[in-house]
Structure formats: C-alpha cells, structure tokens
N, C-alpha and C positions, 0 to 999 in steps of 0.2 A: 406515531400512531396512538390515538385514543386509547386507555384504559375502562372496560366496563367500570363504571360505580358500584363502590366499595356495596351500597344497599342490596343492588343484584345482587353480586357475586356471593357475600357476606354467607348467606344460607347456605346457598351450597359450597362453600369452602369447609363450616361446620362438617356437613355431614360427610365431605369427602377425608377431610384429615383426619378423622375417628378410624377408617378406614386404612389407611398408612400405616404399613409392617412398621418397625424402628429399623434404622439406620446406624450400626456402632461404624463410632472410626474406628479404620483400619490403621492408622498410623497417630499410635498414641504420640508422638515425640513432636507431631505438628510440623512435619516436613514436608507439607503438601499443602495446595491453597484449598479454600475454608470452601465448604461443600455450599454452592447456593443455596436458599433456602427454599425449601417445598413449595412455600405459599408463593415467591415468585414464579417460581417454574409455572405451576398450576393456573396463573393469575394469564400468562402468555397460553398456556395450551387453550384456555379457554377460549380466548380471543381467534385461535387458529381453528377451533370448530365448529363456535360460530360463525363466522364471517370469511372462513373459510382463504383465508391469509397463508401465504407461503413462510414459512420458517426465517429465513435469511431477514423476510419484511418485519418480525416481531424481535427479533434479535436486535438489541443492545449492548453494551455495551457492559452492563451487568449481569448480563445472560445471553452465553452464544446460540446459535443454532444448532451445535453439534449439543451442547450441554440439554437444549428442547427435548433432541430426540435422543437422547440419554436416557433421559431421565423419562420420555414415555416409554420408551421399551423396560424398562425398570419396572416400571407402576403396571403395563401390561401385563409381564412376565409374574408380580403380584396379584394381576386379575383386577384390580381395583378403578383399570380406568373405566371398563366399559360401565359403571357406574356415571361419569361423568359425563360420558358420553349421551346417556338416556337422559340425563335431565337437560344436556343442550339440544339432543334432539324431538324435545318436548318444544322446544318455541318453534325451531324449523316445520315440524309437524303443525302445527297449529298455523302458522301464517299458510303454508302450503294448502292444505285445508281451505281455506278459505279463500284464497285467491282463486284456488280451482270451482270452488261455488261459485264465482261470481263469474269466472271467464271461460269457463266449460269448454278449455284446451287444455290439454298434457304439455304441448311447449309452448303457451302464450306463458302457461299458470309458473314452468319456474323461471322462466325470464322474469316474469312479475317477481317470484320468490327469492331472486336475486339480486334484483334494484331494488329489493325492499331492505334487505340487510346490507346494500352498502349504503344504501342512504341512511340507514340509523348507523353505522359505523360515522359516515362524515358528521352526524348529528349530534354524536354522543357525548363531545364537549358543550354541548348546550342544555343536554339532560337533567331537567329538575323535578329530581323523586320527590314523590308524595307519600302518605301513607294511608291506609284506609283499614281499619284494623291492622291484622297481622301480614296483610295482601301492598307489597308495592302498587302504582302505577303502571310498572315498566310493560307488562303486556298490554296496557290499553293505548300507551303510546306506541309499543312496535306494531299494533295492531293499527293503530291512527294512521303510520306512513302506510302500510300495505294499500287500506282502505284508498289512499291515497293515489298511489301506483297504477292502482284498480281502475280508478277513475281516469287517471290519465290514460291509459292503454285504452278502454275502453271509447274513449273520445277518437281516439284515432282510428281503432278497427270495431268492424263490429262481429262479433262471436259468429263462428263459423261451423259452433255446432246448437243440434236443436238443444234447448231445453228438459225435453225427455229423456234422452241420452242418459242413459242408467250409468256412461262412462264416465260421463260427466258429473252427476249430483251423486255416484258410489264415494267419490273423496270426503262427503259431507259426516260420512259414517264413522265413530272413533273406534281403529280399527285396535284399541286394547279391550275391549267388551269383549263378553264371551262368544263362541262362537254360534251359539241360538240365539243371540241380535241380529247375526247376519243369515239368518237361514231364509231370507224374504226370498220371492220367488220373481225372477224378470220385471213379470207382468205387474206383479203387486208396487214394486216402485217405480215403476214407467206411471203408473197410478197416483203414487203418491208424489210426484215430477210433476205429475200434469197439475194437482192439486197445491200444490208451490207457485207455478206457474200465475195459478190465480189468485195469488194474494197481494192487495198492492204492494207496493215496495219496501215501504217501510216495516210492516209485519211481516214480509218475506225474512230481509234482515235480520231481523230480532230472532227468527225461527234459525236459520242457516247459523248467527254467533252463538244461539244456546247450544245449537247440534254439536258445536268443537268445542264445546268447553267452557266458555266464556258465560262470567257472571253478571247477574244485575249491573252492580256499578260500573266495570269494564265496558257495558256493552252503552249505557246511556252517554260516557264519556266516549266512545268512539265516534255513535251516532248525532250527538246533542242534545241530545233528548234526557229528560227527569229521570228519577228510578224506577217512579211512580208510571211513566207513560211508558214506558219498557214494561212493565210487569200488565200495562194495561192491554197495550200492541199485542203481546205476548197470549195473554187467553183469549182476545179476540179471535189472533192468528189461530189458534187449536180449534174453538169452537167453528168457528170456518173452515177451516181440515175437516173434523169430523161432520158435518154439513156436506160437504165438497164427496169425501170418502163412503157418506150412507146412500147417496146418489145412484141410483142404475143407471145402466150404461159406461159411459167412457169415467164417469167421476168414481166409479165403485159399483158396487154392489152391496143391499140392504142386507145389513148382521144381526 
C-alpha cells in the first residue's frame, strides 16, 4: 500500500512528535528487540485514519498490527493521539463539506466522500507536490478528485433533494466558528439557499469553496480558472447575494 508523501505528512509529524512523552528502555542489557520507531508507527496510523484501512492491511513486515495497536493505545492513554486525529479529520471534514454542497444527500454525500479517498489512496503513487509558499498542493488535488466524483455521481443520478433544504446547504457552514455564526434562523437560510440557487454556476462554486475553507489558489486550481477570475467570480458572487438578499419578498427583505 501507498505511503502519504513525505511533504504532507512532514508538518504534521513535526508537531506531533514535540508532543511524545519519552520512552526509557526498560531493559538496559538489550535483551529484547529494538522498539520500532515512532515516526513509523505514526507514518501507518495515519494512513489508517485517513483512508480508513484495516490494521492487518498496513502491517508489514517492519511493523506488525499488534505493534499499530500498541502503540495507539500508548499514545492514547498519553492523550496525544486525539491531536492527530483533528488534523486528519480536517481533510475528511473538508471533502465531506463539499460533496454534501454539491449533492444535497447525507448518503449519496459519503459514498461520494468515500470513493474520494480511495481514489487518492490508488492515486498517491502518482502524487506530484507542489509548493505555493508555505501551503502544499495536496488539498487542491484531494479536492480535484472529490470535484471529480461529484461529477461523475451527478451524471448518473440527479439530487433528490431541493436546493433550499437548510439540510442540505447546513454542511456548507464550518462547524468550528463560534457558536453566534450559527445562530441564523430557518427562514433566513432557506433565504440565503434560495439566493445561491441563483448564481450561475461557476460563482455559486467559488462562494461554496470559500465557505469550507479553501483559498484563492486551491480554488482556481480546482476549478481552472486564474486567481485573478476567482477573486473576480467571487465579488461578483457577493454583490449579487447582497442584490438577491436586499430584495422583498422571497429574495429577503430591505435592511
């Protein structure tokens, strides 16, 4: 099986190993085999909560299964994993997100969010990092396959819920803001759905990848588009919102 690239992983291995109690050997006299090393262990655990891989499938020959779960219950019982945990479920959140904007079902969205990460699992021996200042590529590529997925699903079925569907476009919201981001009322985002609704597609887009996070150049790289037509799509998109939202009747009501 694939190893993420060293470039991914690299950061977050940093911050996690600052994190790591120390380990004395118990048997000064070296009568026992030589302890794996952290960085492997942690190099497979990651792969197992991304991609959500069974134990026995990451094990090697250099690293058993039983040694995996050793050594997470270790790091558990340390506290130090659920760190690791949040920043792999930083990409999950994020593709999830956004497949749910686009296919406004709860199980089209992680069947999508699931062919999306084994296809960058089979993909990731082809993976060539970039760098864009201090920012990888790697989410505008796992973002590329989703985008992907999206597409294909969508060709085949067509969404079976409305677009107003507060159920639907609530995933668009990042749900670590406070909790007065989310104090909107039903009505006012059925409002702001409707107001999405109406933007063409490609400002819709650009509005839904700023909502999850996603930057400038993530987002012209996903789309094809400049940074420059991204940033342009982008205030048109708003000023059309606010247009759409100063509207009486069903687009809003005048503020």
């Amino acid at each position: 099986m694939p190893a993420i690239p060293s470039s991914i992983i690299e950061p977050v291995w940093d911050q996690f190993s600052a994190l790591l109690p120390p380990h004395p050997d118990a048997h000064p006299l070296g009568c026992h085999r030589p302890r794996i090393p952290d960085r492997v262990v942690f190099d497979k655990l990651v792969q197992v909560l991304v991609f959500g891989c069974a134990y026995w499938r990451i094990a090697d020959d250099d690293c058993s299964a039983t040694t995996l779960r050793r050594r997470r219950d270790e790091w558990i019982a340390a506290g130090v994993l659920d760190h690791l945990a949040s920043v792999v479920e930083a990409y999950v959140d994020l593709v999830w997100r956004y497949v749910m904007s686009r296919l406004s079902d709860p199980h089209r969205a992680a069947d999508a969010t699931s062919v999306s990460f084994q296809k960058a699992l089979a993909a990731l021996p082809n993976f060539q990092p970039q760098r864009r200042g201090d920012e990888t590529t790697f989410r505008c590529w796992l973002m590329t396959i989703a985008r992907n997925v999206v597409i294909d699903q969508t060709r085949r079925d067509r969404p079976t819920t409305a677009l107003d569907d507060p159920a639907a476009q609530r995933w668009l919201i990042d749900t670590r803001r406070g909790p007065e981001d989310h104090a909107i009322a039903d009505d006012e985002r059925r409002r702001i759905d409707r107001a999405l609704a109406e933007l063409p597609d490609a400002q819709r887009q650009v509005v839904e990848l700023r909502l999850i996070g996603m930057k400038g150049a993530e987002i012209a790289g996903l789309l094809g588009m400049t940074e420059s037509a991204v940033k342009t799509a982008y205030h048109r998109a708003c000023s059309r919102l606010r247009d759409l939202l100063s509207e009486p009747g069903d687009g809003g009501s005048p503020r």
